[in-house]
N, C-alpha and C positions, 0 to 999 in steps of 0.2 A: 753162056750166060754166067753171070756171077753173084752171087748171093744177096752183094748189098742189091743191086738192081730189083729181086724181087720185094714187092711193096702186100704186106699181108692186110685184108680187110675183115673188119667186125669188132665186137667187143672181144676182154680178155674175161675168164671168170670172175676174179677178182674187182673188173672194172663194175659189174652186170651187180655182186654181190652190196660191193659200195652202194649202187643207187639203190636195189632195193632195202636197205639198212636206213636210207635217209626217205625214202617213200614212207616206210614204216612209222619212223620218228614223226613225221610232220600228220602221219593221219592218228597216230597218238595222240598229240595235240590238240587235235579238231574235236576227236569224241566228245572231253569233257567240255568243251565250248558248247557244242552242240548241245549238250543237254542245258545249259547255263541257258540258252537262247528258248528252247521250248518250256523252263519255269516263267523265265519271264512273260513269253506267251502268255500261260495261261492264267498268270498273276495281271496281266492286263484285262486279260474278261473276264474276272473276280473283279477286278476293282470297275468295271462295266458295268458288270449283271447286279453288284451290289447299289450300285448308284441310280440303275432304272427303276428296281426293286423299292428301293427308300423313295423313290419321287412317288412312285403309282402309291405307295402307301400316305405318302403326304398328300397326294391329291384327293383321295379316297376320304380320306378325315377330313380334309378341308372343305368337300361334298357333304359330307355327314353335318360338320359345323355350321353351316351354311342353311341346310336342310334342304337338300335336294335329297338327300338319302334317310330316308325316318328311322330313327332309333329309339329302343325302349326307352324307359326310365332305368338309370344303372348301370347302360353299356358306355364303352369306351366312345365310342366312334371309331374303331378301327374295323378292316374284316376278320371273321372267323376265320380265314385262311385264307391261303395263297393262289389256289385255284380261283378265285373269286375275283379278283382282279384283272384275270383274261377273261371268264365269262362272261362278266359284268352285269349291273346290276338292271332291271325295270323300274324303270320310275314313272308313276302314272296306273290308270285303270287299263291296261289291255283289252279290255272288253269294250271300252267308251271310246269313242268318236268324237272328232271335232267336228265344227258347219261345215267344212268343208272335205268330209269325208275320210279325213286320214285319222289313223290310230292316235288317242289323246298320250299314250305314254312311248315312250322314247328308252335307250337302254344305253346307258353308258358304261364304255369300259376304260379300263385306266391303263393296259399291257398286253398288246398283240398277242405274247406266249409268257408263260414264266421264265427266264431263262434258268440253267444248269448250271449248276454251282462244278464249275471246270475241273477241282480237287477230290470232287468226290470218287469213290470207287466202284461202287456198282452202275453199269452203264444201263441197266437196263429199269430200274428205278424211272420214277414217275419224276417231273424237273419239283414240282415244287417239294415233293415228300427228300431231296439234294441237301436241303439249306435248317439251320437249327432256325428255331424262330423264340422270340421271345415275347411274352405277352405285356399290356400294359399294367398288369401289378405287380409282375416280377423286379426283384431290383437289379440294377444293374452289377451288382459283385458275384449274384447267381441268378443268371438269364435263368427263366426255366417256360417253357409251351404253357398255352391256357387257351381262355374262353377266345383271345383276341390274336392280331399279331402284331405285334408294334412294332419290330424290327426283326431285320433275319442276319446271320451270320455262318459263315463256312463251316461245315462240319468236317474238315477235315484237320486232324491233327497236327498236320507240319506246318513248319516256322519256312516262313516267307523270308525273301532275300535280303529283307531290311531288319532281319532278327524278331520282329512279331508276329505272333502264331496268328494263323489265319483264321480264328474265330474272334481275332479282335479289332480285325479291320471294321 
């Protein structure tokens, strides 16, 4: 037999070393995509949870305006808080009866759960105590919490992919 004849099979080191050098390179790449793709995630259920949040709170005043919801003399018309919009309100005498034997009041709520503000850090926090809130005499250049909640905003520090920090959404 003669040398050329025989035919060697496998990689060479060299060959083995090249691909994984170019494995490497490409799953470099993917990391920081990766993260890019899980901000955007949860910058989409912020701009969700903000937007269910502001309607139950417009619904809520709009109940109040209406006067399905009875308010003192001097309150806003919004809720004391955030919780209060999943538990929702009684309206009516719970004690009184209609002719027809069913309870005269009725209990509406304006949002299945509060949802969780996606940015925040502690997971084990309560969802509504997640989100700053702002009351209705606060002005808007220094949101600050009160008797009311008139809107809520991310408390989370960081600036969102469009360059605005996320308590300004």
């Amino acid at each position: 037999m003669s040398r050329l004849s025989i035919k060697s099979s496998g990689f060479t080191l060299i060959e083995l070393l090249i691909t994984l050098a170019l494995v490497g390179i490409l799953a470099s790449a993917a990391l920081p995509l990766n993260e890019v793709i899980g901000t955007r995630t949860k910058e989409s259920e912020l701009r969700s949870a903000l937007r269910s949040i502001r309607t139950a709170l417009d619904a809520y005043k709009a109940a109040s305006d209406s006067g399905q919801i009875p308010r003192r003399a001097g309150e806003s018309g919004y809720p004391p808080n955030l919780d209060l919009l999943a538990e929702g309100i009684e309206i009516g005498d719970p004690m009184a009866t209609t002719l027809t034997g069913t309870a005269a009041s009725r209990r509406i709520v304006f949002l299945r759960r509060v949802p969780r503000d996606p940015f925040h850090a502690d997971p084990n926090a309560s969802a509504a105590s997640t989100w700053m809130t702002r009351s209705y005499g606060s002005p808007p250049e220094a949101p600050e919490s009160g008797a009311d909640v008139y809107d809520v905003a991310s408390s989370s520090p960081r600036t969102g992919t469009n360059g605005i920090p996320y308590r300004q959404w």
